[in-house]
C-alpha positions in Angstrom: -193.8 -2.5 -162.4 -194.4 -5.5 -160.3 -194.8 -8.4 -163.3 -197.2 -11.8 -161.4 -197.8 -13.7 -165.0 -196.4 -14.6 -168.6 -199.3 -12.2 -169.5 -198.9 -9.1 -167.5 -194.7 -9.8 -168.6 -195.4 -9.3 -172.1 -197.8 -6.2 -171.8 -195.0 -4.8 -169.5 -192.2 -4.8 -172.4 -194.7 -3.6 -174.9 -195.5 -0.2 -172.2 -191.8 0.2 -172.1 -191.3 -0.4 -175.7 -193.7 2.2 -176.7 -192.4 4.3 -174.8 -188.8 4.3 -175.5 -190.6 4.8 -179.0 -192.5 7.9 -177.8 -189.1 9.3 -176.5 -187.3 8.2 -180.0 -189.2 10.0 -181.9 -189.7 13.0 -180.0 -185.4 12.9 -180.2 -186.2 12.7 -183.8 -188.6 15.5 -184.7 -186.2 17.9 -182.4 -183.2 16.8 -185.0 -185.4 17.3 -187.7 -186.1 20.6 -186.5 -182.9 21.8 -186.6 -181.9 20.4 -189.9 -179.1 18.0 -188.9 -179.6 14.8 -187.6 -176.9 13.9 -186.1 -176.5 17.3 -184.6 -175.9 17.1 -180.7 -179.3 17.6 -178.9 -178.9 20.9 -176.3 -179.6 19.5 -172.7 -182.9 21.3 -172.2 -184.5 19.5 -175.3 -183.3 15.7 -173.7 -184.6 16.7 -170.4 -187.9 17.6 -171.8 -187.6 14.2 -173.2 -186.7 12.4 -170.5 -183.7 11.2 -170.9 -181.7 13.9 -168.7 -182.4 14.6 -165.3 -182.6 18.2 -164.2 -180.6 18.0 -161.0 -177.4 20.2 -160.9 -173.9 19.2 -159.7 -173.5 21.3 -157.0 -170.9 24.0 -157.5 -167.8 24.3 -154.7 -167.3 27.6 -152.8 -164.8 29.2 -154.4 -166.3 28.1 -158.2 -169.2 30.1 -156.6 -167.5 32.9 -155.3 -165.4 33.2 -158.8 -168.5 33.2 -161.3 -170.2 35.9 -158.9 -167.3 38.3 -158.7 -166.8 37.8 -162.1 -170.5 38.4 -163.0 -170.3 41.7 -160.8 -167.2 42.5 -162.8 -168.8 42.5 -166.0 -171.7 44.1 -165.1 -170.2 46.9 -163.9 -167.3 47.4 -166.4 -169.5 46.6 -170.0 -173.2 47.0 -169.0 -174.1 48.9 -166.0 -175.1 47.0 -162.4 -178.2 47.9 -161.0 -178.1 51.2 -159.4 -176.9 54.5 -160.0 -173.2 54.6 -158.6 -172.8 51.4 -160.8 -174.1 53.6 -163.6 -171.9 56.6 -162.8 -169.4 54.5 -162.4 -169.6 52.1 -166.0 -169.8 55.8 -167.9 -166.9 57.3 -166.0 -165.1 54.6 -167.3 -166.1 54.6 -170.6 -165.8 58.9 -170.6 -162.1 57.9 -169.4 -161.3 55.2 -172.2 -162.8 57.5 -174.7 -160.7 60.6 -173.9 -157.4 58.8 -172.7 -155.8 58.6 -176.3 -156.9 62.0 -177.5 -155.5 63.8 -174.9 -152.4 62.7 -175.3 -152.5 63.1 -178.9 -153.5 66.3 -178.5 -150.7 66.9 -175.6 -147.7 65.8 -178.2 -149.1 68.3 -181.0 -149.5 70.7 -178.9 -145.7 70.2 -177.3 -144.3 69.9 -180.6 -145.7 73.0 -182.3 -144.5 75.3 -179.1 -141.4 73.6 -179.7 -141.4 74.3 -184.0 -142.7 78.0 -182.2 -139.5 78.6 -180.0 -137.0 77.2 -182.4 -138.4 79.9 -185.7 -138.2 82.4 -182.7 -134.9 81.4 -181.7 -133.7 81.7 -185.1 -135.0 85.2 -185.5 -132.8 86.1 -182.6 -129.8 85.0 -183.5 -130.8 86.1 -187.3 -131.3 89.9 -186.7 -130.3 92.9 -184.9 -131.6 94.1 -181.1 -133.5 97.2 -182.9 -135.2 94.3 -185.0 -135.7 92.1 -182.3 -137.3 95.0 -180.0 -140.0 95.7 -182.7 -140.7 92.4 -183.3 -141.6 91.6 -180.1 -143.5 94.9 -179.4 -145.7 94.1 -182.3 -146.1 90.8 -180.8 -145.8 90.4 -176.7 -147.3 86.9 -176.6 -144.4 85.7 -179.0 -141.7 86.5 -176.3 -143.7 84.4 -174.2 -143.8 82.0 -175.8 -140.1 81.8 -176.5 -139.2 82.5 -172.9 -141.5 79.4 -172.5 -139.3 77.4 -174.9 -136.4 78.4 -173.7 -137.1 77.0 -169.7 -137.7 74.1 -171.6 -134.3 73.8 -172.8 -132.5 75.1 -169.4 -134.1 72.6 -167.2 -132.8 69.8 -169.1 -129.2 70.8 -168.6 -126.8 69.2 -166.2 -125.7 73.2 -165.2 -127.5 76.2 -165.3 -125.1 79.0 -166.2 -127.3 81.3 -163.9 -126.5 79.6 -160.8 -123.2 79.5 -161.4 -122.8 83.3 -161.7 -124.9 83.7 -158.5 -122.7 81.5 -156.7 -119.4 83.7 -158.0 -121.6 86.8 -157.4 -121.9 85.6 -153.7 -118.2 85.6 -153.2 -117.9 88.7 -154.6 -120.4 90.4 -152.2 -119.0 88.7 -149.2 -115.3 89.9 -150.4 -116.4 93.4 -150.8 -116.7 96.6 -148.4 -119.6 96.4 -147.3 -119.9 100.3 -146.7 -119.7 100.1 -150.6 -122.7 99.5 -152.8 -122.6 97.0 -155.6 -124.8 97.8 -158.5 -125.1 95.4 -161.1 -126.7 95.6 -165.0 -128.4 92.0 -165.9 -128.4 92.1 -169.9 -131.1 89.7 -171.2 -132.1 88.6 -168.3 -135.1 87.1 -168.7 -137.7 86.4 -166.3 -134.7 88.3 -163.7 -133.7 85.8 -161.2 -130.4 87.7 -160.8 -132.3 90.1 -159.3 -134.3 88.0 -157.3 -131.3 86.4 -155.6 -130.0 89.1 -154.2 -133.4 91.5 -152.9 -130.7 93.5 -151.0 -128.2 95.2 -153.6 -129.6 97.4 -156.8 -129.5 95.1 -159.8 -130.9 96.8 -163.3 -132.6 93.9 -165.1 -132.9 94.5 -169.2 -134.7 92.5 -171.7 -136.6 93.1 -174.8 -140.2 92.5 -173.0 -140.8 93.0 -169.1 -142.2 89.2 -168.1 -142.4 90.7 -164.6 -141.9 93.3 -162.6 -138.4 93.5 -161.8 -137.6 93.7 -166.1 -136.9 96.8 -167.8 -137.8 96.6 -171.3 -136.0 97.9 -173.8 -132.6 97.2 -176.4 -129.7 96.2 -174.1 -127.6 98.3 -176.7 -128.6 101.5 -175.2 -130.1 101.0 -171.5 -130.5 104.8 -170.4 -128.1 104.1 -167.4 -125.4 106.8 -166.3 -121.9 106.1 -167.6 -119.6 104.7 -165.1 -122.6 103.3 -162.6 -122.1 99.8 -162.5 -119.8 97.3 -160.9 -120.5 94.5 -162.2 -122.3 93.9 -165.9 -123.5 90.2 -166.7 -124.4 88.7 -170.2 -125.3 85.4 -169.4 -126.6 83.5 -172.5 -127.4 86.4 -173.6 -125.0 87.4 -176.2 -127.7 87.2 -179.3 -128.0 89.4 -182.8 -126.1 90.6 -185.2 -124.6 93.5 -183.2 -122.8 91.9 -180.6 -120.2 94.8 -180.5 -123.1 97.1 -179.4 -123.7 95.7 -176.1 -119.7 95.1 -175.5 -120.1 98.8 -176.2 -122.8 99.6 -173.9 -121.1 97.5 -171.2 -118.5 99.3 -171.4 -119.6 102.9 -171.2 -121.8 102.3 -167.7 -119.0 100.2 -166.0 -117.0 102.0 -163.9 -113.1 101.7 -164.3 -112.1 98.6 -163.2 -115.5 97.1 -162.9 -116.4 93.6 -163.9 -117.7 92.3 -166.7 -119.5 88.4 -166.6 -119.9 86.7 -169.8 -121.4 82.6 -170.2 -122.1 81.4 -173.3 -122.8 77.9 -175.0 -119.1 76.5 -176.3 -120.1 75.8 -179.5 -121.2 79.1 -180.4 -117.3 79.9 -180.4 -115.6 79.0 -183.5 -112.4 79.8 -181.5 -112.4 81.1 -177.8 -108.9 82.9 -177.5 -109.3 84.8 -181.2 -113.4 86.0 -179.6 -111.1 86.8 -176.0 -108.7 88.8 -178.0 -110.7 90.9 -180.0 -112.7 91.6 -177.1 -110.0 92.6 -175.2 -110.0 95.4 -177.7 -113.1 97.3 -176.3 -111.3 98.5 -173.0 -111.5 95.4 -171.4 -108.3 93.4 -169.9 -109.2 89.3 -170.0 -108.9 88.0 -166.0 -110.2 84.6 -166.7 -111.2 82.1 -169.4 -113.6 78.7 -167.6 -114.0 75.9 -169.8 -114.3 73.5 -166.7 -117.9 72.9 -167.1 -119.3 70.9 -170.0 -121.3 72.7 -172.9 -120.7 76.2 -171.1 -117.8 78.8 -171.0 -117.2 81.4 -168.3 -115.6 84.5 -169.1 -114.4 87.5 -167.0 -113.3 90.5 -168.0 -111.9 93.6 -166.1 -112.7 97.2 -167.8 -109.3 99.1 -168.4 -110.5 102.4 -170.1 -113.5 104.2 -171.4 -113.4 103.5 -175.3 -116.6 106.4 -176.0 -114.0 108.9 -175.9 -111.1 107.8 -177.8 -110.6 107.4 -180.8 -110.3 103.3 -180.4 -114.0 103.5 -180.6 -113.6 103.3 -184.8 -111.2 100.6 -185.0 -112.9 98.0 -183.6 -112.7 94.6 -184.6 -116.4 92.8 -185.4 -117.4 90.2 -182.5 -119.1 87.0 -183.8 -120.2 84.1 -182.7 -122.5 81.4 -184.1 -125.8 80.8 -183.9 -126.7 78.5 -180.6 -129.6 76.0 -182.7 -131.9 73.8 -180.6 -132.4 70.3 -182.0 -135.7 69.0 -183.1 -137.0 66.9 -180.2 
């Protein structure tokens, strides 16, 4: 305001005077308004005033750059951007976060009751006789499963698996042999028959108490239905289970031939002592040839049949073969 005279001075201060005035109170009745006066006036009310300009300080590049990509971000992740892969997207995401947590839970329950499963099943085993066993499992198939199940569990976290070992001493056998001669070999408890499997080209009879596939023949290992004095080689490897232990020594024995071999493996700590079990098996026609202990948790046994105990009189003085039950630890 250009000021020429004392007069047109003094009306000057008064315009600006009453309007510092306007702007006062208009400062005022916004305080008022929010029920504090001394609260801090929000910068939209002091531009509507006056007092503020409205011009922005220009942002940098990369402040720009970070607010956008952090705005996409958001969108995406909590609300949904525009369009419908953002949408997909945003609900995939929230379908995942949603079933992350019960799946797993789920997962663990589900581990540890086939785990409760094959441990009861185990102890049934170990807790009763083949005959037993046999019609438990017929009334149930799906319970065999499920300890077969179990049990793979167990194997695969062993340093050794007994099985390969026996296929590797099996090998040398076969390669030592005539081989105008035929090997046949009886698998007792063999499971899912991988013996078998190994070796497509010799005849290998595979026993168990449930046929998992097609190379098993169900039925109690204490009376298989083969010829006596048919086999060369008989294996029992981990398989040694029940209350009538001295039934499948027995049953080994009648189908071997005379001097036929016959493979045991079994966990170490089933043996309360291994030379007393040796001896007394020794006592079933068998003569001892060799005693492993080389191989942590496991021993290997081999035994050479000497004579056909089913027709002597031997066959009622028998000492009773025991060993103790193999238990799996709660995991």
């Amino acid at each position: 305001m250009k000021v020429t005279n004392k007069k047109n001075v003094v009306k000057a201060i008064s315009a600006i005077s009453q309007n510092h005035n306007i702007k006062r109170n208009k400062i005022k009745r916004l305080a008022e308004k929010k029920g504090k006066k001394r609260k801090k006036i929000s910068k939209k009310a002091l531009i509507e005033a006056g007092l503020k300009n409205e011009t922005k300080k220009p942002k940098t590049k990369i402040e720009s750059t970070i607010n956008n990509n952090l705005t996409k971000l958001t969108s995406i992740s909590f609300q949904g951007a525009s369009g419908n892969s953002s949408t997909v997207l945003h609900k995939q995401q929230k379908q995942v976060e949603r079933d992350k947590k019960p799946v797993s839970f789920i997962k663990r329950m589900k581990d540890k009751l086939k785990g409760a499963r094959f441990r009861y099943l185990n102890e049934q085993f170990y807790s009763s006789t083949s005959q037993d066993a046999l019609q438990f499992f017929l009334k149930d198939p799906e319970a065999f499963k499920a300890y077969h199940s179990g049990y793979m569990q167990q194997v695969i976290q062993w340093p050794v698996k007994p099985l390969d070992v026996i296929i590797k001493q099996i090998t040398t056998i076969l390669k030592n042999s005539k081989k105008n001669v035929a090997t046949i070999i009886a698998d007792f408890g063999c499971g899912d028959a991988k013996l078998a499997q190994a070796f497509p080209e010799i005849k290998i009879h595979s026993f168990d108490l449930i046929a998992v596939n097609q190379y098993v023949t169900a039925g109690d290992m204490a009376h298989t239905g083969l010829a006596n004095g048919s086999v060369d080689i008989v294996v029992f490897c981990l398989s040694l289970m029940g209350t009538n232990l001295q039934s499948f020594i027995k049953e080994a024995n009648r189908v071997l031939k005379i001097g036929g071999l016959m493979k045991i493996a079994e966990v170490e700590s089933r043996f309360d002592n291994i030379s007393i079990f040796v001896t007394n098996l020794t006592k079933y026609g068998f003569e001892n040839t060799k005693v492993d202990q080389a191989i942590e948790m496991f021993v290997f046994m081999d035994f050479k049949k000497t004579q056909d105990i089913s027709k002597t009189a031997i066959k009622k003085k028998l000492p009773i073969l025991e060993l103790k039950p193999c238990i799996y630890k709660k995991r």
